[in-house]
MIMIRO-379039 format. One record per residue (C-alpha): residue number from 1; residue in one letter; x, y, z. Coordinates in nm, 3 decimals, decimal comma, always signed. Layout:
<marmis>
pos/code/u/v/w
NUM/A/X/Y/Z;
...
</marmis>
This chain:
<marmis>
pos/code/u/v/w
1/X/-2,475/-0,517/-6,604;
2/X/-2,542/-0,433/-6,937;
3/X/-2,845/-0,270/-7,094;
4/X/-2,996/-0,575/-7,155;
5/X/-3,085/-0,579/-6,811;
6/X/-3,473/-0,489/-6,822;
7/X/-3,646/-0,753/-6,525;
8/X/-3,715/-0,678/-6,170;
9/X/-3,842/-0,850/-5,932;
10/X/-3,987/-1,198/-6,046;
11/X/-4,398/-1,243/-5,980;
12/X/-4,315/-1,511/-5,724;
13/X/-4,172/-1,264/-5,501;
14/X/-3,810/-1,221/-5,353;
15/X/-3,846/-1,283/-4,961;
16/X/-3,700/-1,530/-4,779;
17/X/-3,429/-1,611/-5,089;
18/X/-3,135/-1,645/-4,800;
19/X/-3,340/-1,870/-4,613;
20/X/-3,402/-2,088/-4,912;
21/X/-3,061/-2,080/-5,015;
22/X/-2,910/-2,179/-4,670;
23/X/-3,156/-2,449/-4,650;
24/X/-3,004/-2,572/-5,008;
25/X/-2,682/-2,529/-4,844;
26/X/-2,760/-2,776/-4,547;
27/X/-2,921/-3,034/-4,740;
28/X/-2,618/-3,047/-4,936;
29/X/-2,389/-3,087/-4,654;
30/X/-2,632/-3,370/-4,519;
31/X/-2,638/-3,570/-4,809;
32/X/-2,278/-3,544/-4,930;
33/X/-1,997/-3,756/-4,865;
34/X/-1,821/-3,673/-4,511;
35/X/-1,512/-3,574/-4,728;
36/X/-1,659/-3,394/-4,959;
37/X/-1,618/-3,000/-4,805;
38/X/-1,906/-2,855/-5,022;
39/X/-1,831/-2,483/-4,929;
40/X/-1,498/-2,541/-5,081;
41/X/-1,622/-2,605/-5,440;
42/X/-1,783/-2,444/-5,747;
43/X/-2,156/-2,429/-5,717;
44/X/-2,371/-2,381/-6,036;
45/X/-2,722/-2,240/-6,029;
46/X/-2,909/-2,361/-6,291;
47/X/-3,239/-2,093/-6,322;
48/X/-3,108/-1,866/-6,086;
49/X/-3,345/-1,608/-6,162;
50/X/-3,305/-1,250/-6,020;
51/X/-2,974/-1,408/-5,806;
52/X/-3,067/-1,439/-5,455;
53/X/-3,016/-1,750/-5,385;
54/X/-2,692/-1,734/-5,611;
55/X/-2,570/-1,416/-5,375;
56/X/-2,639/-1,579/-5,084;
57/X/-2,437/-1,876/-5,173;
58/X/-2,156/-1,699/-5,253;
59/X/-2,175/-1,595/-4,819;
60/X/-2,031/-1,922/-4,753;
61/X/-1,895/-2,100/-5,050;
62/X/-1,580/-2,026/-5,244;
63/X/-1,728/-2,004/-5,634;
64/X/-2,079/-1,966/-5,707;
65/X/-2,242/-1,963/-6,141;
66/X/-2,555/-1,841/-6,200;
67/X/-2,716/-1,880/-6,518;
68/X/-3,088/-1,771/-6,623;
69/X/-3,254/-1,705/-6,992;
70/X/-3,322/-1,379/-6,859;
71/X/-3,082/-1,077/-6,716;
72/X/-3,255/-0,933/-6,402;
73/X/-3,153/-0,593/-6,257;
74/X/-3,003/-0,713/-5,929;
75/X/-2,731/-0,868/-6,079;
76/X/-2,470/-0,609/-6,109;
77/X/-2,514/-0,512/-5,718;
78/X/-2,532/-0,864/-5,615;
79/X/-2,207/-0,936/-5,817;
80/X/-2,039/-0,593/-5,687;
81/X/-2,090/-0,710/-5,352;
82/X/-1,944/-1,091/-5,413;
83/X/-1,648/-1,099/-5,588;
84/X/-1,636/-1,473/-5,627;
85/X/-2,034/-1,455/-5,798;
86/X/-2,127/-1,468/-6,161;
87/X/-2,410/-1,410/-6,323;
88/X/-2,475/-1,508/-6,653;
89/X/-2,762/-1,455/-6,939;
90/X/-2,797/-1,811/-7,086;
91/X/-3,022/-2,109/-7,036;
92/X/-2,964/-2,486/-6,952;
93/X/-2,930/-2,535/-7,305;
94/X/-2,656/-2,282/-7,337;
95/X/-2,417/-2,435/-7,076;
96/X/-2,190/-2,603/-7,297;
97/X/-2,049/-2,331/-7,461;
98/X/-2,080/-2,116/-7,151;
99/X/-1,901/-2,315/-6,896;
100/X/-1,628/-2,605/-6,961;
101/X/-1,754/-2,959/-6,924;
102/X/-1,699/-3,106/-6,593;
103/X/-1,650/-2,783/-6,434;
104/X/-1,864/-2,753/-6,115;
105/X/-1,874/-2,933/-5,788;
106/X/-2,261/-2,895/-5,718;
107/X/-2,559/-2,754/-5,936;
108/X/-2,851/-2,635/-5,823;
109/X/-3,171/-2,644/-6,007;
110/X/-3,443/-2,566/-5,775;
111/X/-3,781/-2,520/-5,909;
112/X/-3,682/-2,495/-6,273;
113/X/-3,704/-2,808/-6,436;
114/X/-4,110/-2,780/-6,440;
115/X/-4,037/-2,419/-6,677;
116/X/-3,854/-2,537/-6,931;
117/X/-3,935/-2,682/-7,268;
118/X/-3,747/-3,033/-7,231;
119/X/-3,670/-3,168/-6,881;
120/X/-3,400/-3,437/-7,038;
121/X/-3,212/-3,160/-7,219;
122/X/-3,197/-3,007/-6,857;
123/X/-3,076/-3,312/-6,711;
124/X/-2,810/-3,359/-6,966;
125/X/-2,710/-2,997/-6,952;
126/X/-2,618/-3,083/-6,552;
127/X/-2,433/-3,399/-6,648;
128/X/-2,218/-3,202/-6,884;
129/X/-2,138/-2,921/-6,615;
130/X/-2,077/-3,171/-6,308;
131/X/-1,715/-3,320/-6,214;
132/X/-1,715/-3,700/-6,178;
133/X/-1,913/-3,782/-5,828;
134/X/-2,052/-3,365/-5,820;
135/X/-2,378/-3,329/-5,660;
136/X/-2,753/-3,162/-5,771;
137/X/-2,962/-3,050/-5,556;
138/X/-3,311/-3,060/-5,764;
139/X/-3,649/-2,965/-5,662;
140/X/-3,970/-2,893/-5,817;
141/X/-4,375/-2,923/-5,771;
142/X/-4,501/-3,325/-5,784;
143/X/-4,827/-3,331/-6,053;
144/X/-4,977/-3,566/-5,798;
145/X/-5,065/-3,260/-5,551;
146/X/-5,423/-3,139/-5,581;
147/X/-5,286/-2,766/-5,553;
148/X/-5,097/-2,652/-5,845;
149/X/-4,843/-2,453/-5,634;
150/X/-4,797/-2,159/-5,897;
151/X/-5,138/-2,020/-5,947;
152/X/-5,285/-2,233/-5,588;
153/X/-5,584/-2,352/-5,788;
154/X/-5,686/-2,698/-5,730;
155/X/-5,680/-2,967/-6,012;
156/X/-5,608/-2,732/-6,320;
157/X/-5,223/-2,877/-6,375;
158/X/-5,448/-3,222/-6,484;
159/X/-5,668/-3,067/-6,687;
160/X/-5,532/-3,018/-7,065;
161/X/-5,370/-2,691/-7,072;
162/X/-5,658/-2,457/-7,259;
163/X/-5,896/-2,577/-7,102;
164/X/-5,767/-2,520/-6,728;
165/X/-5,696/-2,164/-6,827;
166/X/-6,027/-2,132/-6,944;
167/X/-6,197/-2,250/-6,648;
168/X/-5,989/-2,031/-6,450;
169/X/-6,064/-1,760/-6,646;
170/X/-6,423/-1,808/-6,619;
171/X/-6,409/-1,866/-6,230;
172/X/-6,285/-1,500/-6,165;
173/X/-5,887/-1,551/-6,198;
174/X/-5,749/-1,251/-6,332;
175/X/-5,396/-1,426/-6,426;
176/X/-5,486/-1,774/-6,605;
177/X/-5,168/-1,764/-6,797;
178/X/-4,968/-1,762/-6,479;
179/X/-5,062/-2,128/-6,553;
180/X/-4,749/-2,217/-6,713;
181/X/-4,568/-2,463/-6,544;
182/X/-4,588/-2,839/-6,635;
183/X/-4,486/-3,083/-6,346;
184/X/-4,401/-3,427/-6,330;
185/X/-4,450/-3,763/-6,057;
186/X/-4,240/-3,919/-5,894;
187/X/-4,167/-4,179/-6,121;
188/X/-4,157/-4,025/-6,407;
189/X/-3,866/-3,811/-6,275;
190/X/-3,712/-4,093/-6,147;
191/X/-3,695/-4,261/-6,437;
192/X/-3,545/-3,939/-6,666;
193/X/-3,250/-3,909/-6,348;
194/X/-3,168/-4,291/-6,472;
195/X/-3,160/-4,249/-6,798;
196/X/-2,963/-3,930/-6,775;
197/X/-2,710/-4,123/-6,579;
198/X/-2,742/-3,994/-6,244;
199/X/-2,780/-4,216/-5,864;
200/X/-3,048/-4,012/-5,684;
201/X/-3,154/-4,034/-5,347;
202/X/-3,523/-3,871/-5,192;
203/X/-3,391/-3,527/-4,999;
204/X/-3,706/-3,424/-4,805;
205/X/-3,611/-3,574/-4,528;
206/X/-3,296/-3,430/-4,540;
207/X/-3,423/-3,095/-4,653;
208/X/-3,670/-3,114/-4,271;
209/X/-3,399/-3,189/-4,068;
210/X/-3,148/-2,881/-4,229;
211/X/-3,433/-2,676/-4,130;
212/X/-3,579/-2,837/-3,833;
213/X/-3,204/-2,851/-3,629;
214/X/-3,163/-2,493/-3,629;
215/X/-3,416/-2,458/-3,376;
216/X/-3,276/-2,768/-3,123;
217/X/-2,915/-2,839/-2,972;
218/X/-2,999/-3,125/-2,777;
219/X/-2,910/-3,462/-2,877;
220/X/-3,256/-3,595/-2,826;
221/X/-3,454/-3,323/-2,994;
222/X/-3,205/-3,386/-3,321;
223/X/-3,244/-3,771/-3,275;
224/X/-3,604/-3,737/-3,278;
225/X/-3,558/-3,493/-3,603;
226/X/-3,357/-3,794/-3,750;
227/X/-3,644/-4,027/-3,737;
228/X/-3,931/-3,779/-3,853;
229/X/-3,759/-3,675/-4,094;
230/X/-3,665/-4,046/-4,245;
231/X/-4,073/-4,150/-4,211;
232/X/-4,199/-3,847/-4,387;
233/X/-3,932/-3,898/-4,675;
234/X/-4,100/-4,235/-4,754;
235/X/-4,424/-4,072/-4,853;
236/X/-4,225/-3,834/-5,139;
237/X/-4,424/-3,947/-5,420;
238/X/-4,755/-3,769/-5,234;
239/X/-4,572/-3,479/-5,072;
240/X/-4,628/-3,153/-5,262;
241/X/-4,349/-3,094/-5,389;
242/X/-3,969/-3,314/-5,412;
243/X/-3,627/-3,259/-5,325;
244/X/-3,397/-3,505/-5,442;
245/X/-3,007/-3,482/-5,478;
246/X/-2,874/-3,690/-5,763;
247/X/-2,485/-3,786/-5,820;
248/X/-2,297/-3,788/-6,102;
249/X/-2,096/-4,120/-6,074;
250/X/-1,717/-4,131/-6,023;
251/X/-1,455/-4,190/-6,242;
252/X/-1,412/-4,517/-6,122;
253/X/-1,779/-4,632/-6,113;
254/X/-1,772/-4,577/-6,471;
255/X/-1,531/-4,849/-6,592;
</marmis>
């Protein structure tokens, strides 16, 4: 890496980034087409911060993109050890004159979109890098949960933005600016994946049973996975957080 290089390790911490990536992995593979052999395609992430779940990506699928707004100082050892990894300085908005259009299989953009100045722009920057029927897997923090998930204070992610980090301030928190993050419902996301042109289907339950079948081989313990999974997925607009995976649509659906 280049001098440029001047981050470390993020505030949010960097454990468990190969857990979270093979999870992303799984709930890809659940969600896609039977056909669709998503370890042997290019894989974007979108936000990939300091790279690990980039790196561990690149363990089990044959291209892997990652793009941030900053250069972090595990990059050049995380690309000398995967020589089918890139890591790029550039953000969402950058993406069409970093990569060719149409020139990824799946994206990942996993709790980014809430960061970043215009969540459409983001959207369309996706569109622009996805092949005809590619997949995103997208997750971020729902504004309908009490507990804003970056600074775990309760209610201050409704409260206009000044103001919150005032209170906090006040209250004892030695960090209100960590504050910084401005989530969106349900719907409201919903609607932006239409209007950006993508199909999207809810992922949590998908995203449970990825992690939940590691830990069962029986045919009954993953049937009764199945169905959990399916029941809890119908109360995503209230769950902390979301996980949906949206589709670019085919060639063909276009004309």
């Amino acid at each position: 890496m280049s001098e440029e290089t001047t981050n470390k390790d993020p505030r949010w911490g960097e454990a468990d980034r190969d857990k979270k990536a093979e999870a992303i992995l799984r709930t890809v593979e659940l969600s896609a087409d039977v056909d669709a052999h998503v370890r042997q395609r290019v894989w974007l992430d979108v936000g990939c911060g300091s790279g690990g779940i980039s790196a561990t990506l690149a363990q089990y699928v044959d291209h892997v993109i990652g793009v941030d707004p900053e250069s972090w100082d595990r990059w050049g050892q995380y690309q000398n050890d995967h020589s089918n990894l890139i890591l790029r300085k550039a953000s969402y908005g950058d993406l069409p004159t970093t990569i060719a259009s149409e020139s990824v299989d799946i994206v990942v953009c996993n709790q980014v979109y809430e960061h970043v100045d215009d969540p459409f722009e983001l959207l369309r920057a996706i569109n622009f890098a996805l092949k005809p029927g590619g997949l995103c897997y997208f997750a971020g923090p729902n504004l309908l949960w009490p507990i804003e998930p970056h600074v775990a204070w309760p209610f201050v992610h409704w409260l206009p933005r000044r103001f919150a980090q005032q209170i906090m301030s006040l209250l004892g928190s030695r960090r209100p600016q960590d504050l910084d993050a401005w989530s969106w419902s349900y719907w409201k996301l919903a609607k932006a994946f239409r209007r950006s042109g993508f199909d999207f289907d809810n992922a949590v339950g998908k995203r449970l049973q990825a992690e939940m079948q590691r830990h069962t081989a029986s045919f009954l313990g993953r049937l009764m996975i199945t169905v959990a999974s399916s029941s809890i997925a119908s109360f995503a607009p209230i769950l902390p957080g979301f996980i949906f995976i949206l589709r670019k649509a085919k060639i063909a659906d276009r004309s």
